[in-house]
C-alpha positions in Angstrom: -79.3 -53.9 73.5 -79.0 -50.5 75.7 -81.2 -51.3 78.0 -79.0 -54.0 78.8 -76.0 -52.0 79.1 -78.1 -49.6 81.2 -78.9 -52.1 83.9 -75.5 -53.8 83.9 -74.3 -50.1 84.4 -76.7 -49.5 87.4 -75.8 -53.2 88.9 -72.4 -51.7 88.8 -73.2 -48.5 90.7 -75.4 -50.4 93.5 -72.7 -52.5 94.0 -69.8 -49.7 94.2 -72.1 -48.1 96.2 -72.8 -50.9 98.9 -69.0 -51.6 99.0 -68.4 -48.0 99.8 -70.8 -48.0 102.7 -69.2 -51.5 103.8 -66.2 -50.1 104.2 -67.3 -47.4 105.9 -68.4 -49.5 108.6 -65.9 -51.8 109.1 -64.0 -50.0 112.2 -60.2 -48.9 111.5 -57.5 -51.3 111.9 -54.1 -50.4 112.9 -50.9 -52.0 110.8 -50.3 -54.2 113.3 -53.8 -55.6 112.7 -54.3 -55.7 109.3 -50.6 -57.6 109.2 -52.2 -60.3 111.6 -55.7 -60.6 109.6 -53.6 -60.8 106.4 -51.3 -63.8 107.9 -54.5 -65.7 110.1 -56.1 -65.3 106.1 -53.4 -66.4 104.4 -52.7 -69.6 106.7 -56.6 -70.6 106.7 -56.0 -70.8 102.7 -52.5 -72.4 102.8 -54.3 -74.6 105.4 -57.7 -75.5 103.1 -55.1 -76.1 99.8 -53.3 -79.0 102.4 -56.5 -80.7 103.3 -57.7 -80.6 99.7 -54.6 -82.2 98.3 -54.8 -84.7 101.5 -58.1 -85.9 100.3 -56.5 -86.6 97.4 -53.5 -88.1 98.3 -52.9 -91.2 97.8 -49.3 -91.8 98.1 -48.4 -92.5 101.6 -45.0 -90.5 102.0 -46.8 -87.4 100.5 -49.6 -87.3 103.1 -47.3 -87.9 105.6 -45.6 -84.6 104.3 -48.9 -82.7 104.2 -49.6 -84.2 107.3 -46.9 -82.5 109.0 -47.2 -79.2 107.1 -50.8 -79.0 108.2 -49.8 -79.4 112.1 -47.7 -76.9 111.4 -49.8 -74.5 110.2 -52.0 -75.2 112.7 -49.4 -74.4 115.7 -49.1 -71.1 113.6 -52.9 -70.2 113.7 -52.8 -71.1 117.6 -50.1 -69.3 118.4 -51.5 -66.1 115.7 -54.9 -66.5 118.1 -53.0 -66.6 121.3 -51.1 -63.2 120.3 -54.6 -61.7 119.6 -56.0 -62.2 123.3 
């Protein structure tokens, strides 16, 4: 039973370790950029959650609604993209 322990212990410590040197990598981003790759993240998931709930939809009013709200997010990621260039 410790030897199980033991190698969920060093699974741990690979894995802390790999993040560490991940994030060492990744180059520094400034507020402004970490506020628009938080937003362009948060829209692509508030954009999946529509289309899932559209594939599901059934009542026509409703996807209309979801219809609408996923144009809308997508005007927000084009004009979140536009901003970046």
């Amino acid at each position: 039973m410790a030897r199980g322990w033991e190698s969920k212990s060093v699974e741990d410590q690979v894995a802390a370790a790999e993040a560490a040197r991940e994030a060492r990598a990744k180059p520094h981003l400034s507020a402004e950029e970490r506020e628009a790759l938080e937003r362009k993240r948060s829209l692509l998931l508030s954009r999946a959650q529509i289309r899932a709930r559209l594939a599901s939809a059934t009542n026509q009013n409703y996807r209309k609604q979801l219809e609408r709200a996923l144009k809308h997010l997508d005007g927000q990621l084009e004009s979140l993209e536009n901003r970046e260039r």
